[in-house]
C-alpha positions in Angstrom: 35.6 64.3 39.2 36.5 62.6 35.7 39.6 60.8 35.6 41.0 61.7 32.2 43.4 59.4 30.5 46.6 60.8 29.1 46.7 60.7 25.6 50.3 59.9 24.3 52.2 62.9 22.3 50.9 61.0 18.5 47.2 60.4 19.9 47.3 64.5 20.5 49.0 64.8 16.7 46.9 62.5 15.2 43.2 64.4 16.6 44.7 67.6 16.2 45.1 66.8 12.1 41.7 65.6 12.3 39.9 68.6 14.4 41.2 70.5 11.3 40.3 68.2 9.0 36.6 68.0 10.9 36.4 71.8 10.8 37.5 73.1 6.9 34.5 70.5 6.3 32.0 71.7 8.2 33.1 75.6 6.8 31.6 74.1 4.1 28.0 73.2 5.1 27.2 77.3 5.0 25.7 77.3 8.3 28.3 77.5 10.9 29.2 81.0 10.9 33.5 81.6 11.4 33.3 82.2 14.9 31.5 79.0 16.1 34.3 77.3 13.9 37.3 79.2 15.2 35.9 78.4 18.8 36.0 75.0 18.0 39.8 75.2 17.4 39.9 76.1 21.5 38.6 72.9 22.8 40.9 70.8 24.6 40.9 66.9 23.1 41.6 63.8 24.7 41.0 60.4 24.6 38.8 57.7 26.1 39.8 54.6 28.3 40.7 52.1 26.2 38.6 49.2 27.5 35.1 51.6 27.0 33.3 49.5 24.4 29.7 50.8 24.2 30.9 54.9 23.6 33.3 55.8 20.9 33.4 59.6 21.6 32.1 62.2 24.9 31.6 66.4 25.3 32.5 66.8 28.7 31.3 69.5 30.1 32.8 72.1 32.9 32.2 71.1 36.5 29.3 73.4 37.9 27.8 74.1 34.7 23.9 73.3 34.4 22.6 74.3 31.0 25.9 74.7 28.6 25.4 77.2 25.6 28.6 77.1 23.9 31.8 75.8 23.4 33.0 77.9 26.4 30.9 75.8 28.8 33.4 72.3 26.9 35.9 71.0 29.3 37.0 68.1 26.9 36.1 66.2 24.0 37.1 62.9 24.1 37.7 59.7 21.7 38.1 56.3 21.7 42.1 55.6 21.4 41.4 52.8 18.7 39.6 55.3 16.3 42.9 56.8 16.4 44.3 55.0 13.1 44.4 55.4 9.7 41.7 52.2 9.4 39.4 54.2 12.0 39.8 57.9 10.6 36.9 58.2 8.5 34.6 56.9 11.0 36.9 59.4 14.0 36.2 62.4 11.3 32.2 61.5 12.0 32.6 60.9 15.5 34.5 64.1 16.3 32.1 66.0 14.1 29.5 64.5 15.9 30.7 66.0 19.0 31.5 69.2 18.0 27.1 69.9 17.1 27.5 69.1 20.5 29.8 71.6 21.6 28.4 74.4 19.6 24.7 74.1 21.7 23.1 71.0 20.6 23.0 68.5 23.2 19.6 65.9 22.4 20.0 64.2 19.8 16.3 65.2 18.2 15.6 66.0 14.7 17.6 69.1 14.7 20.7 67.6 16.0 20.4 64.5 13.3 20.1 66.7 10.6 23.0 68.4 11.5 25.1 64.8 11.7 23.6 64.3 8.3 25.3 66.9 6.7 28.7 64.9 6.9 29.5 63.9 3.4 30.6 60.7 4.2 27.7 58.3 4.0 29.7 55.4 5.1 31.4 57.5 7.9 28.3 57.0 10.5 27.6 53.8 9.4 30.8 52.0 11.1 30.0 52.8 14.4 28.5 49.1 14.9 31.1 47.4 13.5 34.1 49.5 16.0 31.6 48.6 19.0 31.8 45.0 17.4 35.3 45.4 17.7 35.6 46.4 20.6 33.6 43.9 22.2 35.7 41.0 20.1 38.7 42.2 21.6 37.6 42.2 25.2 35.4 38.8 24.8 36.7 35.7 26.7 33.9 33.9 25.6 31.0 33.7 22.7 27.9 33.2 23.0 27.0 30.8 19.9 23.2 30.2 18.4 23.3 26.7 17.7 21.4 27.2 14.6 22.1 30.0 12.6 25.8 29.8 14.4 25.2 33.9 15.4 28.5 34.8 18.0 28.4 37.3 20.2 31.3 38.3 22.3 31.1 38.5 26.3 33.3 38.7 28.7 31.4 36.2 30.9 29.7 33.1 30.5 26.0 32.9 29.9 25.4 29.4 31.2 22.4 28.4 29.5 20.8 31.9 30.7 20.8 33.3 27.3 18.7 32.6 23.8 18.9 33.7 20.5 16.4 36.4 19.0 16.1 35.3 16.0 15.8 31.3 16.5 14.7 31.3 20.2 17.3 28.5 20.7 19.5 28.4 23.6 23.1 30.0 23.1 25.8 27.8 23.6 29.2 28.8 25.8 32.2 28.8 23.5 35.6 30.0 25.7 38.1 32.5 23.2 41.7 31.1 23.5 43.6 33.2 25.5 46.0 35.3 22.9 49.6 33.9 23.1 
């Protein structure tokens, strides 16, 4: 069984203004007829654990069901709490989009299901994606992992000890510790 986290009264506001948002767009790509986007008004939202840093948005299915169809088969659709600003909204708007292709019967992401996504008219929206994860990480890191040559960080929660080398300059990364935050 899922553990869901509760979202607080404003995360609930805030993804409710944007499943509308998310849904008088896609009445605009002329290919989702108005039942598949009225069923999309049903799904229950929610929100994420706040320390996941790799997924940014989930379709969770109904216990028991093996081959979903529709968004009948949706238990939950689920985002990250920190896309939940006004900073993170256009790349939220993507994300929730993104899951609701899922919800309406397209679950691999193949060519079908990207060209679908690609229909967003954001061009930037998708494109934030690596810099929330980066984020993410940041904010979690206790240390950085430091290329002592091209001076590359990346943020991890434990030390690499000398186990770790850069891809781009095959050096050894260096152990930097992250101040704790006063």
């Amino acid at each position: 069984m899922v553990m869901m986290v509760k979202a607080k009264k404003s995360q609930l506001e805030f993804m409710e203004t944007l499943r509308l948002f998310v849904i008088e767009v896609m009445d605009g790509f002329d290919i989702w007829s108005d039942d598949q986007l009225k069923s999309l008004k049903k799904i229950n939202l929610g929100i994420l654990r706040k320390n996941a840093t790799q997924r940014h948005g989930v379709t969770r299915w109904k216990k028991g069901v093996k081959h979903p169809e529709c968004v009948d088969d949706v238990e939950v659709v689920e985002l990250h709490p920190r896309l939940l600003t006004d900073e993170w909204k256009p790349y939220a708007a993507w994300v929730l989009h993104h899951e609701f292709v899922h919800a309406l019967g397209y679950f691999a992401h193949d060519s079908k299901f990207r060209a679908l996504e690609k229909l967003w008219p954001s061009k930037e929206s998708p494109t934030m994606g690596s810099n929330f994860t980066e984020m993410l990480r940041r904010d979690r890191a206790t240390w950085l992992w430091v290329c002592p040559t091209c001076k590359r960080e990346f943020p991890r929660q434990k030390q690499g000890n000398g186990k770790y080398m850069c891809k781009k300059c095959k050096q050894i990364l260096k152990d930097v510790p992250i101040p704790a935050s006063q």
